[in-house]
N, C-alpha and C positions, 0 to 999 in steps of 0.2 A: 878246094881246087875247082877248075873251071866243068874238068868233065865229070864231076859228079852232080853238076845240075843238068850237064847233056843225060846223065845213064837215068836220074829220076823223067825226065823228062821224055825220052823213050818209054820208059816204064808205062807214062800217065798215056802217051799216044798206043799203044800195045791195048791200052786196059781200054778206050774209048773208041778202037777197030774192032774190040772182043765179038759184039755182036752181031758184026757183018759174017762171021764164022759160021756155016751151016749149022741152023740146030742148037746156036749157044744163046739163044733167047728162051727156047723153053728149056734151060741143062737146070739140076741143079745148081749148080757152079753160077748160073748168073742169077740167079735171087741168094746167094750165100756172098757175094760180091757187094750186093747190094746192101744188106746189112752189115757188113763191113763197112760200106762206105760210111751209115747210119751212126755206127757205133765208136770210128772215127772222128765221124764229126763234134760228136757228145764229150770224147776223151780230151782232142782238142781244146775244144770250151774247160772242161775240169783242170786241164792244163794249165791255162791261158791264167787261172786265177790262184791257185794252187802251187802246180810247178815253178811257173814266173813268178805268182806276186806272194808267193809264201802264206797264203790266206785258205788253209784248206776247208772245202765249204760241201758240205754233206746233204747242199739241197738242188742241186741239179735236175733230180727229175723234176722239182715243182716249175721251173722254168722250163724244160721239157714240153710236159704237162702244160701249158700258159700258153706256150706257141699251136700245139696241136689243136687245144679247143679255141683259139683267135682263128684260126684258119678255119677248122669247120661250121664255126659262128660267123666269120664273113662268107664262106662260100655259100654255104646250105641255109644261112639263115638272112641272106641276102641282102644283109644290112648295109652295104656297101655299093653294091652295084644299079640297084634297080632294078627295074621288071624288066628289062633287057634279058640279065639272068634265066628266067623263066621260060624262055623262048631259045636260048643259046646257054646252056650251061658251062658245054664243052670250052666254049672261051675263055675259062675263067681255072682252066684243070691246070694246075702249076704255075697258077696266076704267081711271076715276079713281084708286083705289088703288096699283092696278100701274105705270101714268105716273109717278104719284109716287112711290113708290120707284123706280122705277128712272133718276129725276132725282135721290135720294137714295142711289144706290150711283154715282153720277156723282159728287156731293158729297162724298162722304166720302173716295173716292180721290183725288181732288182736294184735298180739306186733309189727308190723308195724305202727299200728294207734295208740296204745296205746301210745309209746315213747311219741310223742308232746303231747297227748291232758293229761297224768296222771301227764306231769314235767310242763306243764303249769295252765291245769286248776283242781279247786276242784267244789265239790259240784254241785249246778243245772246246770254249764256251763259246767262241762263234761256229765253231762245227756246230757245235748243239744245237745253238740258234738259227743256226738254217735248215737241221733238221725237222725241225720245231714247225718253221715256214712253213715246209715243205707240208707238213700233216695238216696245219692249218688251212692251207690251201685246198688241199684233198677235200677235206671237211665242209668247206663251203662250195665248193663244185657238187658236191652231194646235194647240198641244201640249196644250190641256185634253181631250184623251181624249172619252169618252163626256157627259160633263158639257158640253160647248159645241161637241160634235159637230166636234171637228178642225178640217181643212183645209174639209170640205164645210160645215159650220154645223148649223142647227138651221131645219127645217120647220115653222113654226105652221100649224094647223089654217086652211088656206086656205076651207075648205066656208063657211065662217062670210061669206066678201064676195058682196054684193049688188048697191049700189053706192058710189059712191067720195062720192055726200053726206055720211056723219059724217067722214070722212078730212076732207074742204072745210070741213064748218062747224067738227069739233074747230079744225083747222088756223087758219080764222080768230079763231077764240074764243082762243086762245094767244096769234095776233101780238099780236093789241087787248089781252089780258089783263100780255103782256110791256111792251108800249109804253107802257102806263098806269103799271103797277109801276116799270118804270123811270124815268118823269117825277118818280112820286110819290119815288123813293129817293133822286132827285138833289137833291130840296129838304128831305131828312132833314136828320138832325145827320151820321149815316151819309153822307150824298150828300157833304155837304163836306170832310168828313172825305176821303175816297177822292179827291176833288178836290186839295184842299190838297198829300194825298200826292204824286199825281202832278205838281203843278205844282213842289214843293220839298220831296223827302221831309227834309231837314235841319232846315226850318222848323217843319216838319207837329210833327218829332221834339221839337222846342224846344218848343213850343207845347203838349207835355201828349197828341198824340196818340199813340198804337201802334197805328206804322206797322206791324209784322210781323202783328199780328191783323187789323187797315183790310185789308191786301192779301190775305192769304188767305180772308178773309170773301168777295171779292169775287172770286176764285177760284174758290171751292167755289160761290158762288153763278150764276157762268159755266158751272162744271160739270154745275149742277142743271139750267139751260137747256138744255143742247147734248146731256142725258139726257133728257128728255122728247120733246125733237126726235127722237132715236134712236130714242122709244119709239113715238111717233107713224109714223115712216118704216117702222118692222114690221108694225104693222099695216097699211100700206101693199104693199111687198111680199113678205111671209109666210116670206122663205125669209134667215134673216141669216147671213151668212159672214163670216168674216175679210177677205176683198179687196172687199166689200159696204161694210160698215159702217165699215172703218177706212182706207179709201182717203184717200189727202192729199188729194182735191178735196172733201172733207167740213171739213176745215180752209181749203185756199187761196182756193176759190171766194168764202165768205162773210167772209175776209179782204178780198177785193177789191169784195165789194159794199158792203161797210161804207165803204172809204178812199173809191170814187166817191160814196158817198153824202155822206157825211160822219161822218169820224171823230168820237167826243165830240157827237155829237149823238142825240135819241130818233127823229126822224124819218126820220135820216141813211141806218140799215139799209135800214128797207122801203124806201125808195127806189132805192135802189141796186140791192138783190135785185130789185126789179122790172123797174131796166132793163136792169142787165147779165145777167140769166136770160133775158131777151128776147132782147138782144145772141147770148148763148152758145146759145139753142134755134132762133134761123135761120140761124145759122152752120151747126148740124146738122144741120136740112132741107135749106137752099137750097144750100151746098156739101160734101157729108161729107167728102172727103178734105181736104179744105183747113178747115174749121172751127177748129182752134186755132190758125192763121195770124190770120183774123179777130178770133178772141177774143183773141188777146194785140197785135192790132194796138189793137181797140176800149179794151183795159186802157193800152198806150203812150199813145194819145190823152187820156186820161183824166189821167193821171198829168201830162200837160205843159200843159192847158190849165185843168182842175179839180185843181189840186193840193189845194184844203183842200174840196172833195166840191160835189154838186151844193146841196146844200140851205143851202150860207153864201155862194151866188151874191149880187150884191144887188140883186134885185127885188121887193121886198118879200115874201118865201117869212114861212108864219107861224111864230109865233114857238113854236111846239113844236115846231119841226121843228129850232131851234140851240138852243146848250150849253146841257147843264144845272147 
């Protein structure tokens, strides 16, 4: 119905006035907002290939991972810009350009990988196999020498933060910009396509579609996600390493905000990201040593009382928030 994109839509205006509010730039509440958005964004992506395209794929952080260090390799290692750089950094702090490629060197290893591992394997052997990637990748970041700065990583030009508002508004400006994109994709010719796949790729195959380009469209297009995200997370914290950026809780975590959310659903992610980052960030205040007890207690509960996610509950939740 029509006023449930007016109430998200309030929502998204409310959240990008937040910090005209006295004092809600340094709160904690607006760097917990921010990694919401972050972890949003990622679930999203996990979504996109997963949820919609029934491809569940266990290597999200290496694409993560892929965007972060393209961003800090074109910023800091100046490959792109010139000596211009050198003299004007600041120009270059949330460079739109640089996001997008490095959602597009996300992309393209991602349909590079994808070809063999989507026409050969289905089911838990392509989970494997991206997990796989994903270690592989790690492992040559380690070993890329002077170009990706080893084990230690690569230093971006930290001089350049002031405060964490563009990190907040880019951040919100991507989830709203992702959630829309995604509504809009699901009611393409594309959106059904990728549906049909995953509901009967046999069918899908009879029916005149090709399934092996549907799936890795939607692959590379998960990848372009989970690289922006990476790109965005650098210039957050300036310093990207291999056990930084390619850590499996860059994968599992927004794995599991999505399933609580609701899987196959646009609303499903940010929802989830918002409450289990909630869940998982006072598990780490209020108990530190005991924190992942809680959070995989909070994910068990989750799992046997919300099996198909919060947002296909039935209380009348609105209708962008289920399948697309």
């Amino acid at each position: 119905m029509r006023w449930t994109y007016w109430m998200w839509g309030v929502l998204a205006v409310a959240l990008a006035l937040l910090p005209l509010w006295p004092g809600a730039v340094d709160s904690y509440a607006f760097s917990f907002l921010f990694f919401v958005f972050v972890y949003a964004i990622l679930a999203q992506a996990w979504n996109l290939i997963a949820g919609f395209g029934g491809q569940i794929s266990l290597g999200s952080h290496a694409f993560f991972g892929l965007g972060a260090y393209a961003t800090a390799i074109l910023w800091s290692g100046n490959y792109l810009w010139g000596s211009l750089y050198d003299s004007h950094p600041r120009i270059y702090y949330f460079d739109p350009v640089t996001m997008a490629l490095s959602g597009l060197v996300a992309a393209v290893a991602a349909a590079l990988v994808g070809l063999p591992l989507l026409s050969k394997l289905r089911g838990d052997y392509f989970a494997l196999g991206t997990l796989g990637f994903g270690e592989i990748v790690k492992v040559l970041f380690i070993n890329g020498g002077t170009f990706t700065g080893g084990a230690f990583g690569i230093v971006a030009p930290a001089s350049t933060f002031e405060t964490l508002l563009p990190h907040y508004w880019t951040g919100l400006g991507l989830t709203v910009a992702v959630a829309v994109g995604m509504r809009l994709l699901m009611r393409s010719r594309y959106g059904l396509a990728l549906i049909a796949v995953r509901d009967d790729e046999m069918a899908a195959s009879a029916n005149g579609i090709d399934t092996l380009k549907v799936k890795i469209a939607a692959f590379a297009g998960s990848a372009f996600i989970s690289g922006v995200a990476g790109s965005l997370f650098t210039y957050y914290l300036f310093h990207v390493g291999p056990d930084s950026v390619f850590d499996l809780n860059w994968m599992l975590l927004p794995l599991m905000m999505t399933v609580v959310g609701g899987t196959g659903t646009v609303m499903g992610p940010i929802v989830g990201a918002f409450i289990m980052y909630a869940v998982f960030d006072a598990a780490r205040i209020l108990v530190p040593d005991y924190h992942p007890v809680v959070s995989g207690v909070a994910i068990i509960l989750a799992m046997l009382f919300l099996p198909k996610g919060l947002t296909r509950l039935s209380f009348g939740l609105p209708g962008l928030m289920r399948r697309g």
